[in-house]
N, C-alpha and C positions, 0 to 999 in steps of 0.2 A: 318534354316537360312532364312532371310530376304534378297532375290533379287531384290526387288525395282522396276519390271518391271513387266506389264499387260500381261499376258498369250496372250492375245489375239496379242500382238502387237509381238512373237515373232517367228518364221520360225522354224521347226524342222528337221534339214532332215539327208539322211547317204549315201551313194554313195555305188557302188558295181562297181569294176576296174577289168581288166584282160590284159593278154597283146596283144600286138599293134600285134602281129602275132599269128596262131596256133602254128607253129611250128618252132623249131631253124634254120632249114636250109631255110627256109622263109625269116629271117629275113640279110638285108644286110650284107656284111663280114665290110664295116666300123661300123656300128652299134654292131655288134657281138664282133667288138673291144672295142665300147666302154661301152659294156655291161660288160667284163670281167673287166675291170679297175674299172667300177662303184663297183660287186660288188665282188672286191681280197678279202674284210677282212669279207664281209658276211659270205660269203661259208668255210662250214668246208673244213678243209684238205682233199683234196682227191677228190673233189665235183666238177666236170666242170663245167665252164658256161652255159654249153649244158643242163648240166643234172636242173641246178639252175634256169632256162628260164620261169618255170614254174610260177616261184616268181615273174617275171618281171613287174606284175600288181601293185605294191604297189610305181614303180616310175614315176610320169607322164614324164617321161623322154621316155621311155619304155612300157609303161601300155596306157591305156584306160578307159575310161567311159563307161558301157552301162545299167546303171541305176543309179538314182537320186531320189527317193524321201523322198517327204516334207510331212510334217504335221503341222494344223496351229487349234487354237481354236477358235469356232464362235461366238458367240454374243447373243446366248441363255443365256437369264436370268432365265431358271425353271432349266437347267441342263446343265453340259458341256458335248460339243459335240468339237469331233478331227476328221474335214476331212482330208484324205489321198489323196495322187494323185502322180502316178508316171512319171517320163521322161522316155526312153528308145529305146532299141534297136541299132542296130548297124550302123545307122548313127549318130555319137558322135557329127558333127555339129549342126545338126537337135533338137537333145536334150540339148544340150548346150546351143542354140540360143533361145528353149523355155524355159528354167528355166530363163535368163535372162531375158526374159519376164514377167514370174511370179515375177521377184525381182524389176524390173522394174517399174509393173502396180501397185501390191501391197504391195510390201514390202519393198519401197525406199525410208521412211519416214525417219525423223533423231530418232522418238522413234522406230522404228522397228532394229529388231537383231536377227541374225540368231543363231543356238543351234544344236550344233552336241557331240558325247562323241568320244576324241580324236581330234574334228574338225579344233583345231589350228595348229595341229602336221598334219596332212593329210588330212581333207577331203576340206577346205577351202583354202588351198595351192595348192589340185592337182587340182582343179575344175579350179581355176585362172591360173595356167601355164596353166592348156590344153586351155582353152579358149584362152590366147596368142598364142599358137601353131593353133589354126584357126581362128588367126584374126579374134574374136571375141572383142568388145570393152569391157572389164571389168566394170561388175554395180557396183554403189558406196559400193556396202556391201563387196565387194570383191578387192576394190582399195583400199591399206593399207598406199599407197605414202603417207608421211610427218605424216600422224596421231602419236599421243601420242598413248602408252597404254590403259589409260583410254579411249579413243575415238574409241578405234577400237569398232564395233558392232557386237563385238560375244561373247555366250556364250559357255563354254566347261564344258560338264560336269565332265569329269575324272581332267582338274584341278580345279573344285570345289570341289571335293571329295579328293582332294589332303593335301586342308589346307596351302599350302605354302610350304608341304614336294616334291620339283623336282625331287626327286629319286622315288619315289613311283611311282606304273604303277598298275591299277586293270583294266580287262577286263570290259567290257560292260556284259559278260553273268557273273559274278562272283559279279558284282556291282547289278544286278536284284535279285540273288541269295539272298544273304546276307539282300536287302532291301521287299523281299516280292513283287516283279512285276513280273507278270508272266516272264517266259525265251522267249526271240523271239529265241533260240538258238533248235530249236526240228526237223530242218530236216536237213541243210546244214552247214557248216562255209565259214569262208572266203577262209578258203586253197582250197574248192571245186567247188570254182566259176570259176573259166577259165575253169576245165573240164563239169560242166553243160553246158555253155556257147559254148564253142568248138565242145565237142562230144558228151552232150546230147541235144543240141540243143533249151534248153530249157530256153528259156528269163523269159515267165511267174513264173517260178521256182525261179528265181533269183530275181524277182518283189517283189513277196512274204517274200522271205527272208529278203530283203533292206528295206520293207513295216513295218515289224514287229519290225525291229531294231527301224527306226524312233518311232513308239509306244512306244515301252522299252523308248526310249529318252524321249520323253513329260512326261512318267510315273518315271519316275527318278527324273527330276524338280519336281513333284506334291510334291513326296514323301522328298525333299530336303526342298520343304514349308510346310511339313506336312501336305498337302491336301490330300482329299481323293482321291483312285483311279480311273480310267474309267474303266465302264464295258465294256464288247465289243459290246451291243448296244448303247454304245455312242461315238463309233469309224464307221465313215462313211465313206467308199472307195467311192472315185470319179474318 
């Protein structure tokens, strides 16, 4: 497929969320409440909220931020080169406040657009609620007010992969699978990040993981242009 857009002008990134407390009885009994309504029709039969808490990361309602990163391509004309860079840690402000920086300084051009896989369904939704929840002033990439479709400036990979079919759902490590990009998927998943994050205390762990997805992303586009891949000397952690 023909995307019509310069690699270089586009933002690549994937978020890693957990929820806003360790533990259930952490969190307040209003909130507890409205944890259980949010999610009645999730939870199988039988399943409390208590026990369900663990899930809580995936609503910015409930969840958290403590990793963001981006990847973007530079301007070497003998080879392409993908540097990486990540937000992080457990001031959500702090890292919220600097990506809007990055989108800001460099990426708030009207050809620039950001690229996540699922990123319309979640990661560009929770990033703007949470940033509303700390009066954070929303960058134009992430203000959807009055915009058409065609105008909004993202790309999503799962619905390019889609075709126009809306029932269709492929993973991000089942989409790498199938297309030949290495897996970022070789130590953690999603479901094990609040316990890294909690009880192993392990941020850098979680860097890596959110670091690798972004890769799999850019290398998804390549492969959706039928360009060649990146090795991993031409992928630069900054």
């Amino acid at each position: 497929m023909n995307l019509n857009y310069k690699l270089n002008n586009i933002l690549f990134l994937d978020i890693e969320t957990v929820p806003q407390e360790e533990r259930w009885n952490l969190v307040s009994i209003t909130n507890q409440e409205f944890f259980k309504q949010k999610t009645k029709y999730q939870r199988k039969e039988g399943v409390t909220a208590e026990e369900f808490y663990n899930s809580a990361g995936i609503w910015a309602e409930f969840g958290k931020i403590v990793c963001i990163s981006v990847g973007y391509f530079t301007d070497d004309k003998e080879k392409k080169q993908l540097r990486i860079t990540s937000f992080f840690g457990d001031d959500e402000h702090k890292l919220l406040t600097d990506f809007k920086i990055l989108l800001d300084k460099h990426f708030g051009k009207k050809e620039h657009v950001l690229c996540a896989h699922n990123g319309k369904e979640f990661d560009f939704p929770f990033i703007a609620r949470r940033m509303i929840v700390h009066q954070i002033e929303l960058p134009k990439k992430l203000n959807l007010f009055g915009k058409k479709p065609w105008e909004v400036p993202h790309i999503d990979t799962l619905e390019l992969w889609k075709f126009g079919d809306y029932k269709h759902y492929t993973s991000l490590k089942l989409l790498t699978s199938i297309l030949g990009v290495p897996s970022p998927k070789d130590d953690i998943d999603g479901s094990e990040v609040a316990d890294v994050y909690y009880k192993e205390k392990n941020i850098q762990r979680i860097v890596t993981y959110c670091e690798k997805d972004t890769i799999a992303i850019a290398q998804i586009l390549l492969r959706f242009n039928n360009e060649e891949l990146l090795k991993e000397e031409n992928i630069i952690r900054v």
